[in-house]
C-alpha positions in Angstrom: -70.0 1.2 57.1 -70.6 4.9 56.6 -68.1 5.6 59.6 -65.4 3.3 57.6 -66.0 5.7 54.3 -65.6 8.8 56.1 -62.1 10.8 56.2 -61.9 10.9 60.3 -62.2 7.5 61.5 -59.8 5.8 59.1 -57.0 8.0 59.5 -57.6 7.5 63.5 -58.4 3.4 63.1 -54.4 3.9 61.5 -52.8 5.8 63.7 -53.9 3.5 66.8 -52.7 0.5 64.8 -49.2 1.4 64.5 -49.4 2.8 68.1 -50.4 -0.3 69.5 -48.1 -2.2 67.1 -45.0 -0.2 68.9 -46.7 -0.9 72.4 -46.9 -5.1 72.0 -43.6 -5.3 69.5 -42.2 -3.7 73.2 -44.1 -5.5 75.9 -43.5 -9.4 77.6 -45.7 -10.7 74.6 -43.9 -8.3 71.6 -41.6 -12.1 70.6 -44.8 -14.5 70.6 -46.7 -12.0 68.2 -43.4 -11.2 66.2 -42.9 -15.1 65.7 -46.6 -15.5 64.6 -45.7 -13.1 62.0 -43.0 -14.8 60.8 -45.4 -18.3 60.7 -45.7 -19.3 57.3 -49.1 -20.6 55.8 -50.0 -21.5 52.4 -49.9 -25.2 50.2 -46.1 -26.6 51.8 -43.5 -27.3 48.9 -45.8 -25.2 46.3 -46.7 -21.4 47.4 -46.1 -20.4 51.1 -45.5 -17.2 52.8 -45.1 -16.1 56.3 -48.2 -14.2 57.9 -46.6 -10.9 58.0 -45.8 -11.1 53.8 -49.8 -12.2 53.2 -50.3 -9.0 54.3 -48.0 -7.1 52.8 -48.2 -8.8 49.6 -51.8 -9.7 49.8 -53.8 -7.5 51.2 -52.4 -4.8 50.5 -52.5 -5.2 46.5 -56.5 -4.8 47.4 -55.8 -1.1 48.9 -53.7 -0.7 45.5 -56.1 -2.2 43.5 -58.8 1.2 45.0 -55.8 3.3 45.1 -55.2 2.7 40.8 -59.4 2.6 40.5 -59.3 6.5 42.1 -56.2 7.4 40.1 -57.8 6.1 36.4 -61.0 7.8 37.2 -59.1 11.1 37.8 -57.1 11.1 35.0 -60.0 10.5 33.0 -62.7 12.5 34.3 -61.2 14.4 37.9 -59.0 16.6 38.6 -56.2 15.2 36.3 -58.0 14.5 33.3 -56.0 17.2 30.9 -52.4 18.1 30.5 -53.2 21.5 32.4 -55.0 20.8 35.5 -52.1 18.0 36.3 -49.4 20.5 35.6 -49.5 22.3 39.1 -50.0 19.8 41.2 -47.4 17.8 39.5 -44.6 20.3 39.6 -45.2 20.4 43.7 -45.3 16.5 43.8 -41.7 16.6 41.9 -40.4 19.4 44.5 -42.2 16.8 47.6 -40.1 13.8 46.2 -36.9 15.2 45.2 -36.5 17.4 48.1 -37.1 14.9 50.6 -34.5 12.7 49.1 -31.6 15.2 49.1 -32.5 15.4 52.8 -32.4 12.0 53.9 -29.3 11.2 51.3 -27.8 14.4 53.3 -28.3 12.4 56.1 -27.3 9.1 55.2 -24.5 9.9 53.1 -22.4 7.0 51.4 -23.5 4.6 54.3 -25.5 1.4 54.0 -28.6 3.6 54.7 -28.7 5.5 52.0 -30.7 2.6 49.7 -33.4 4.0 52.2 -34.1 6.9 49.7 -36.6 6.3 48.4 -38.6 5.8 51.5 -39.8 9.3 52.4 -41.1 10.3 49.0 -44.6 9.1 49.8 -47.7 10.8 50.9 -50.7 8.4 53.0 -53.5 9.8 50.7 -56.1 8.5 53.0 -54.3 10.1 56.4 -53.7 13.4 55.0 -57.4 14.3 54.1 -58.5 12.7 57.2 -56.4 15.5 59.2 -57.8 17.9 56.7 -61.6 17.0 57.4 -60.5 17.2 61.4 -58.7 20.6 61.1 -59.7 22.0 57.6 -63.4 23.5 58.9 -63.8 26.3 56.2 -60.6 25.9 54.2 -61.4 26.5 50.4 -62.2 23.4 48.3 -58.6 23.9 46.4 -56.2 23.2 48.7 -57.7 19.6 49.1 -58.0 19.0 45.5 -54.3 20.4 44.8 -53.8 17.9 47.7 -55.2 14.8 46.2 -53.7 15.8 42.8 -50.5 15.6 44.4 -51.0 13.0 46.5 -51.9 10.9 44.0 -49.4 11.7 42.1 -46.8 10.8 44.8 -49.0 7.2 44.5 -47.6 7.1 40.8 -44.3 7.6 42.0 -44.1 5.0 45.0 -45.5 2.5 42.9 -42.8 3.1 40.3 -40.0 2.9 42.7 -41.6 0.0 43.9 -41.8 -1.8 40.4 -38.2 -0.7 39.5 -36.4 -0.8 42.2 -37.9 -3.7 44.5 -38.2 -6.7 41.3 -35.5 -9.4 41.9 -35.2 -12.5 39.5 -37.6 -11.3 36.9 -39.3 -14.6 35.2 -40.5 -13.1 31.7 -43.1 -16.1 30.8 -44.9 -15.3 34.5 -44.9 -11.8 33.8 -46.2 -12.2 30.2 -48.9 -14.3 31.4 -49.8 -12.3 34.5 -50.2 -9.1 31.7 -52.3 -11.8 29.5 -54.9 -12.0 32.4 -55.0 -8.5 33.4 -56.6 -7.6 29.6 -58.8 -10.5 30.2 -59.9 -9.2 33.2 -59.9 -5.8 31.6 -62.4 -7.0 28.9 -64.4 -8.9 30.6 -65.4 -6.1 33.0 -67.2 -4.4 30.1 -69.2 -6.7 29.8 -71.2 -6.3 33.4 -74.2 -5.2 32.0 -75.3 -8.7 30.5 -77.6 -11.1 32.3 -74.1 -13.4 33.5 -73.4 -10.4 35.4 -72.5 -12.7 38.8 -70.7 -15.2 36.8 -68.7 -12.7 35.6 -67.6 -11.2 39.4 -67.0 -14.8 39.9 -64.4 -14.8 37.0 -63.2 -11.4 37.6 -62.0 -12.3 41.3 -60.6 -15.8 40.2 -58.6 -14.1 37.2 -57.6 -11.0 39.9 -56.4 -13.8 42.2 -54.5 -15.9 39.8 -53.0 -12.1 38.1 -51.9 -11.9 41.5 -50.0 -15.5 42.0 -48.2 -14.7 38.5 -47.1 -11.4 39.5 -45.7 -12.8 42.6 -43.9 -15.4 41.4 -42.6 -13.6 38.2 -40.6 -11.8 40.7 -42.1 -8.2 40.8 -43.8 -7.1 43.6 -47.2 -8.5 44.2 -49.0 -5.2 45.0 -48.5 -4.0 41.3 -51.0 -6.8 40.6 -53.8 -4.7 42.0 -52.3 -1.2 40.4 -52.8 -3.0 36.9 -55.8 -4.6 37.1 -57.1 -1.4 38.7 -56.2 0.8 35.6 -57.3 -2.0 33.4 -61.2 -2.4 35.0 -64.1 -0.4 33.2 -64.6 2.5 35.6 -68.3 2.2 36.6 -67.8 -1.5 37.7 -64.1 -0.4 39.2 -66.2 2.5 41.0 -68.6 0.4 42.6 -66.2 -2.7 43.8 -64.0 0.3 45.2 -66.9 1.3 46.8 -67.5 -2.1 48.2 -64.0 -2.6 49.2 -63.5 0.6 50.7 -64.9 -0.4 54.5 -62.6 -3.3 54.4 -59.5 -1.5 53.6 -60.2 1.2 55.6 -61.1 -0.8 58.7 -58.9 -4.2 58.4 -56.6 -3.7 55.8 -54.9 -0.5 56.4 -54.9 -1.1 60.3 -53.7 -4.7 59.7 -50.0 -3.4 58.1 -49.9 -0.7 59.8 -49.8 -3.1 62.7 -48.0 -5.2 61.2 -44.9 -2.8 60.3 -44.5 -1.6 63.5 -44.1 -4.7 65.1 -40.7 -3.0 66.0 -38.3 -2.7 69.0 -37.4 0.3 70.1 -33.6 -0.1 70.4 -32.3 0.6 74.2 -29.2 3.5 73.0 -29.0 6.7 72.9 -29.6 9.2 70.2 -26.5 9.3 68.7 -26.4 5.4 68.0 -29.5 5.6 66.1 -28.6 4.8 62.4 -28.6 7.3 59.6 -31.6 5.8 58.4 -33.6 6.6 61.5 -32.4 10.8 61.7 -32.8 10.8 57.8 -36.1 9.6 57.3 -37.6 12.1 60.6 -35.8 14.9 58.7 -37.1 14.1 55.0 -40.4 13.4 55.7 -41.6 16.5 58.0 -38.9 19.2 56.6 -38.3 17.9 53.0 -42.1 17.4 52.0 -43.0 21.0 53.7 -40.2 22.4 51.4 -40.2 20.7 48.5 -44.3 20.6 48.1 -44.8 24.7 49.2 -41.6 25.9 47.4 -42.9 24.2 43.7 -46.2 24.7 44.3 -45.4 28.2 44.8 -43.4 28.4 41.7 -46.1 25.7 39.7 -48.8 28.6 40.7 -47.1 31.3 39.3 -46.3 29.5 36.4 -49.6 28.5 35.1 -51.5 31.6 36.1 -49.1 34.5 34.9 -50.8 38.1 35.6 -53.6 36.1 37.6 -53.2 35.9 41.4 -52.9 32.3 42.9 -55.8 30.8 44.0 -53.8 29.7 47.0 -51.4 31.2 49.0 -47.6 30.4 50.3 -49.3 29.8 53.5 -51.8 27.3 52.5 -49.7 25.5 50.6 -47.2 25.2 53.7 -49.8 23.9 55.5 -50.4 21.1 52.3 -46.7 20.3 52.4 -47.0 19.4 55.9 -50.0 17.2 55.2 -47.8 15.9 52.5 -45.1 14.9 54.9 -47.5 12.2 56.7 -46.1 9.2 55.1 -47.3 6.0 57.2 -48.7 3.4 54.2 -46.6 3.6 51.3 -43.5 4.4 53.6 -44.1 1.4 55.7 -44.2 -1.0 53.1 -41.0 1.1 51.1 -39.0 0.6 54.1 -39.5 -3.5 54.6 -38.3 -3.5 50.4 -35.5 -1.4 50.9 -33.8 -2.8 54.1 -35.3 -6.2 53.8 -32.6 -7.8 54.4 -31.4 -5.9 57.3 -33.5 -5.8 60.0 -32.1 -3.6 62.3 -32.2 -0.7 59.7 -35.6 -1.7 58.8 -37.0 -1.0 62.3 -34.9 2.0 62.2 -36.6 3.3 59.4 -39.8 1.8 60.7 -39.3 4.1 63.6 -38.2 6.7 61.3 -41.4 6.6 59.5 -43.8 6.8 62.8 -41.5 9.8 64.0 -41.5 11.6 60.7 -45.4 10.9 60.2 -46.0 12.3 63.6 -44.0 15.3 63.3 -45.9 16.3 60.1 -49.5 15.3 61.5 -48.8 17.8 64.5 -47.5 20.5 61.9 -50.2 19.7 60.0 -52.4 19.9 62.5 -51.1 23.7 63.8 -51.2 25.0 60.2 -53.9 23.7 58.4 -56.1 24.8 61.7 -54.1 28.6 61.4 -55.2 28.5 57.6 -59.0 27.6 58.1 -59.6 29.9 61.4 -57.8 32.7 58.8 -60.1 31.7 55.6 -63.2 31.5 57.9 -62.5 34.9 59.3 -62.3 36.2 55.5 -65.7 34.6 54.7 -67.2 36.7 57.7 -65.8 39.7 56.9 -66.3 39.7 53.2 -69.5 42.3 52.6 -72.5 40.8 51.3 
């Protein structure tokens, strides 16, 4: 289980995923695995869903759910918790999600892709500090918690996109009632330290589940179920299921979409057929997010600390732009929403997505290895 905690493995468990998601989506047995995807199971005539949605839907509201537990603990007690540690980190995560658009929009132009925008704005959290623990050997402890600020930040972002833009045929009563149980759930986890203590996990899960049935069916996106009842949980209880849950979504979960989503042909045409989709996407993500993040970062660093030097340089923060630029998780699933009713765009994007994420983990890789061979040589040759 400690391997499945760790930065490395998960990030590697992820990337093999989608890389053998591309390799059966194009081999003999690529159709039979694409139509068990699109099996659907559940209770016939009352709640059903194909395979492929219960995991986009379903298990991945659980990573949300740790994703919203980590974010609520650092706005209350890490590295977000006042007005000026989050200022920095959130000027860079605006200049990471606006730049990136105006590239892909650039791109796409007026055409049909160009609802695809909001796709590169994300960051995979859990990817980018794993390529930091691989290359990062000796880099200084604030470039990864500017990272994580921003990244998380980014999290805040995708998940707003996601409940704006992505809700069709909003049922109010559902809603209502799926906010009812998440303050249920909300006060009933402070109240884990009484002797019904496994009762209560009993009810807690049951009310999760059914928050998560009303949220689907009130039309919003069922993932935002485990954003809100994430915020809502007390935080030592949220702290310890994330830590139970963590293994799982780092080892099945994650793997499992990212599997899932790149169940995708490659098309057979040449490079100039590919939609605008596809170029913008491998252009925002790697180009845009190395941009966008170093350019405001610089200007946030300057900003906060005026006669003080920055605590980290143009340099490092090129190298966290290109981290920023891995998109994968949050990517994936924005660009099933925004082309899902087109699927050749959507694998287009899909492919987009892989491409651009790739790009930016081999930048990442060169820079963020440049920037910690350079900060270990300064700790050497700084006199003791």
């Amino acid at each position: 289980m400690s391997l499945l905690r760790s930065a490395r493995f998960p990030a590697v468990m992820l990337l093999s995923a989608a890389v053998l998601g591309l390799i059966v989506a194009n081999s003999p047995i690529g159709p039979a695995v694409d139509a068990a995807k699109h099996t659907y199971l559940g209770i016939p005539g009352v709640f059903e869903m194909s395979l492929g949605h219960w995991v986009q839907d379903g298990l991945l509201a659980v990573f949300f759910f740790i994703v919203a537990v980590e974010l609520q603990f650092e706005l209350t007690a890490g590295e977000l918790n006042s007005a000026r540690k989050a200022l920095q980190p959130a000027i860079a995560a605006a200049g990471g999600v606006v730049t990136p658009i105006a590239v892909f929009l650039l791109v796409a132009g007026s055409s049909d892709a160009s609802r695809g925008w909001p796709i590169p704005t994300a960051t995979d959290i859990a990817f980018a500090l794993g390529v930091l623990a691989v290359f990062g050997r000796g880099l200084p402890s604030g470039i990864r918690i500017f990272l994580l600020a921003l990244a998380i930040l980014d999290d805040i972002v995708g998940i707003v996109f996601i409940a704006v833009l992505f809700t069709s045929d909003l049922n109010l009563g559902l809603l209502a009632l799926a906010a009812l149980t998440v303050v249920i759930f909300g006060v009933l986890s402070r109240r884990m330290d009484t002797p019904a203590r496994p009762l209560l996990i009993g009810v807690l899960v049951a009310l999760g589940i059914l928050t998560w049935v009303l949220t689907y069916l009130s039309g919003v996106h069922a993932t935002l179920a485990g954003v809100a009842l994430g915020l809502a949980m007390a935080q030592q209880p949220a702290l310890r299921a994330r830590h139970s849950l963590e293994p799982w979504v780092n080892g099945l979960i994650l793997p499992l979409f990212a599997f899932s989503a790149a169940l995708v042909v490659i098309p057979q045409v040449t490079p100039t057929q590919l939609s605008p989709a596809f170029w913008g996407i491998l252009l925002a993500l790697p180009v845009g997010k190395m941009i966008g993040i170093s350019v405001a970062g610089w200007l946030s660093l300057r900003i906060g600390n005026r006669g003080v030097a920055p605590h980290l340089s143009f340099a490092d923060l090129l190298a966290a732009g290109a981290l920023g630029g891995i998109g994968f998780t949050v990517s994936l699933l924005l660009s099933e929403l925004a082309f899902a009713d087109e699927p050749l765009l959507r694998d287009e994007a899909t492919l987009g997505v892989l491409g651009g994420s790739m790009i930016s983990l081999v930048l990442a890789g060169v820079l963020v290895s440049l920037r910690a061979r350079h900060h270990r040589r300064q700790a050497i040759e700084v006199p003791r």
